[in-house]
MISE-790156 format. One line per field, with one value per residue (C-alpha): residue number from 1; residue in three letters; chain; x, y, z. Coordinates in nm, 2 decimals. Each point is the difference from the previous one (the first is absolute). Layout:
BEGIN
k = [NUM | ...]
r = [ala | ...]
c = [A | ...]
px = [X | ...]
py = [Y | ...]
pz = [Z | ...]
! end
This chain:
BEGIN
k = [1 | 2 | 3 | 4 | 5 | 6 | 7 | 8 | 9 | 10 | 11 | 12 | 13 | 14 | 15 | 16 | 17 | 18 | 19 | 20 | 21 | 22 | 23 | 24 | 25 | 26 | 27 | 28 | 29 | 30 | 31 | 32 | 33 | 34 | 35 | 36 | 37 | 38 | 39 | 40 | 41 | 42 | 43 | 44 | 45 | 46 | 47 | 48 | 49 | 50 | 51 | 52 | 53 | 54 | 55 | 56 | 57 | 58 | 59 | 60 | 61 | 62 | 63 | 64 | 65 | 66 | 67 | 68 | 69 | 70 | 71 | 72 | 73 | 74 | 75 | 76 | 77 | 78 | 79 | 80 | 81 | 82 | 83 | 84 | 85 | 86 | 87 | 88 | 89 | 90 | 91 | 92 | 93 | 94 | 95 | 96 | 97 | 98 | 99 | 100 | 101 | 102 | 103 | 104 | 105 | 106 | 107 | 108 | 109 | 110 | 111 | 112 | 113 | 114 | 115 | 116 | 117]
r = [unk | unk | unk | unk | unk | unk | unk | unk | unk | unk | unk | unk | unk | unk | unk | unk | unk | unk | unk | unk | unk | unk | unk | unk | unk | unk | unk | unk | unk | unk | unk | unk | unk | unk | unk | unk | unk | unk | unk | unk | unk | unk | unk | unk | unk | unk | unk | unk | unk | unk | unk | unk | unk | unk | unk | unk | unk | unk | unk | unk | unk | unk | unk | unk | unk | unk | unk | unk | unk | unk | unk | unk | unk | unk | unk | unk | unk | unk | unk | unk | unk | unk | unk | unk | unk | unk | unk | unk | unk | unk | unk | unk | unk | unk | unk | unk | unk | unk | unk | unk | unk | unk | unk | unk | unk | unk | unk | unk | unk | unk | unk | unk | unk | unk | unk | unk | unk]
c = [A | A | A | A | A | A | A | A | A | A | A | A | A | A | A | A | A | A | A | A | A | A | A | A | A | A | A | A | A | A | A | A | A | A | A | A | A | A | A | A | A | A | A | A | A | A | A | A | A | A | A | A | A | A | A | A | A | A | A | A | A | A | A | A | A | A | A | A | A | A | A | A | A | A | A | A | A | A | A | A | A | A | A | A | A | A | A | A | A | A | A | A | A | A | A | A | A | A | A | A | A | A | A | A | A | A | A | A | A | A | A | A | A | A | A | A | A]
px = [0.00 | 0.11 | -0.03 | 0.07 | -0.08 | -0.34 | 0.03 | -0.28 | -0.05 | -0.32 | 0.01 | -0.42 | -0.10 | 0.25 | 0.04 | 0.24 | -0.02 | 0.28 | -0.01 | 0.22 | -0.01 | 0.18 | 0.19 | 0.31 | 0.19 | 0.36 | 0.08 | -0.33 | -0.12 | -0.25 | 0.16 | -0.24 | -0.36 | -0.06 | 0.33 | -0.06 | 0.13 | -0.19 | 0.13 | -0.20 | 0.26 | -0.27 | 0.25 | -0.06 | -0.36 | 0.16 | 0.04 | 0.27 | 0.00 | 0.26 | 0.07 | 0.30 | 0.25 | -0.16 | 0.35 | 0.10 | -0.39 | 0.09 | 0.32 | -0.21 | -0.28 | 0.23 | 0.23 | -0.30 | -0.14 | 0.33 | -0.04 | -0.34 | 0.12 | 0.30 | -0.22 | -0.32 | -0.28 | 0.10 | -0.07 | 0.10 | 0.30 | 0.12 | -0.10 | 0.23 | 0.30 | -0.08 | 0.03 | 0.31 | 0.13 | -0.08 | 0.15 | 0.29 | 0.12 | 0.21 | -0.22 | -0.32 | -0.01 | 0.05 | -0.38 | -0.26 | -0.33 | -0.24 | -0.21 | -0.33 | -0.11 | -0.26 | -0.15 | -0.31 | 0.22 | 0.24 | -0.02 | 0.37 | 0.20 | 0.39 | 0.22 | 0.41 | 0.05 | -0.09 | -0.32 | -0.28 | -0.38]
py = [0.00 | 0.33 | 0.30 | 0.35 | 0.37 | 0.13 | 0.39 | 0.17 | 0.35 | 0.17 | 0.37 | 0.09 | 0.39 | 0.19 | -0.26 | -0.28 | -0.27 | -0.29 | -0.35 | -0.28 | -0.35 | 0.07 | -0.34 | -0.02 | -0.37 | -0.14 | -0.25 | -0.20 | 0.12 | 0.27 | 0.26 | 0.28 | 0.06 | 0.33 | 0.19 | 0.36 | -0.01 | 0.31 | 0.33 | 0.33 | 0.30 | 0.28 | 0.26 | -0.10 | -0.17 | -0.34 | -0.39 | -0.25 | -0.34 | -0.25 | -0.35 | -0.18 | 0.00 | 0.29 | 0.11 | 0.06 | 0.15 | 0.23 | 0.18 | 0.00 | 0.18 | 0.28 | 0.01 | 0.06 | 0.24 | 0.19 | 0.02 | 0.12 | 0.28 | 0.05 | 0.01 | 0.20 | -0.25 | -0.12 | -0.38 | -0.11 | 0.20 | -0.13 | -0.39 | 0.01 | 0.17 | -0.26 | -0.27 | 0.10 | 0.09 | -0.35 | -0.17 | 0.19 | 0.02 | -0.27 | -0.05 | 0.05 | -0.21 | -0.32 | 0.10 | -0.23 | 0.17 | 0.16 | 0.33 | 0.06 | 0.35 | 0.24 | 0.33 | 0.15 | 0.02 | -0.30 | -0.37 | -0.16 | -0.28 | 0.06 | -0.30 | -0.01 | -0.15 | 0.41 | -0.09 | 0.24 | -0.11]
pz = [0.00 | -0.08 | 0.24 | -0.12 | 0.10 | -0.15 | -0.06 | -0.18 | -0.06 | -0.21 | -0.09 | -0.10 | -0.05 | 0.17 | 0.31 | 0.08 | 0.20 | 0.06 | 0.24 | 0.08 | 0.14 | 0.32 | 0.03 | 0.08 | -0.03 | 0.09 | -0.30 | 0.08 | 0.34 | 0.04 | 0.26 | -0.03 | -0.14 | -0.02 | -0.09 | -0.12 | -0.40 | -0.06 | 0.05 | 0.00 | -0.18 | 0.12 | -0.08 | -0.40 | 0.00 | -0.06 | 0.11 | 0.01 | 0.04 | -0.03 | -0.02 | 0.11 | 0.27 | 0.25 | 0.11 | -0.35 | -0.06 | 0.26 | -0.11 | -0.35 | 0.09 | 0.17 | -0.25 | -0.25 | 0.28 | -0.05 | -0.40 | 0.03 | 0.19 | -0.22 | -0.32 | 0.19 | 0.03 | -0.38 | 0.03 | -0.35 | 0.02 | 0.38 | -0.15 | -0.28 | 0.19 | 0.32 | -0.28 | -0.13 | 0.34 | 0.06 | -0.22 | -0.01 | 0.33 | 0.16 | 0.33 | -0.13 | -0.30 | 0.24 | 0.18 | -0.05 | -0.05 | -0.24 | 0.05 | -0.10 | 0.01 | -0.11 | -0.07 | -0.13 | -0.33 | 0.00 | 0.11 | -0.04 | 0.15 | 0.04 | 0.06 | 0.05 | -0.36 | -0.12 | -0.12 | 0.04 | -0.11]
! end
């Protein structure tokens, strides 16, 4: 049996909206049930989920935090440089995790191989 993070996020008229499974496992052992893989960015009306190692998910989501800030709320723009940062750098391209995110404009995923959907 295959067990695997569910992320889904749905942008409708102006609103978002984004929810996660909340399991957490250890190889085959469930360690955690409800696990926060959602994150609210207020600041820029957006949501991020991930999938993957939560450590890893967590220097993700503020590294992307960071790009937002650095590009002003632009969430294409802070995705693509995230991505390349990503992939790029020597630490960060060994983490093990996707992010979901969106906003009332954009839904993407961004994963450490530079890809951006």
């Amino acid at each position: 049996m295959m067990k695997h993070t569910t992320i889904l996020g749905v942008r409708l008229n102006g609103k978002i909206a984004m929810g996660g499974d909340g399991q957490v496992t250890f190889g085959q052992t469930i360690v955690k049930q409800r696990a926060r893989k959602i994150r609210v960015l207020d600041k820029y009306e957006a949501l991020a989920g991930f999938a993957g190692s939560t450590a890893d998910a967590i220097t993700l989501f503020s590294k992307f935090e960071a790009k937002l800030d650095e590009f002003s709320g632009n969430l294409m723009k802070a995705a693509v440089e995230l991505a390349k940062e990503w992939r790029s750098d020597k630490v960060l391209r060994h983490l093990e995790a996707l992010l979901a995110v969106v906003d009332k404009d954009h839904s993407l995923i961004i994963s450490g191989n530079g890809d951006v959907v």
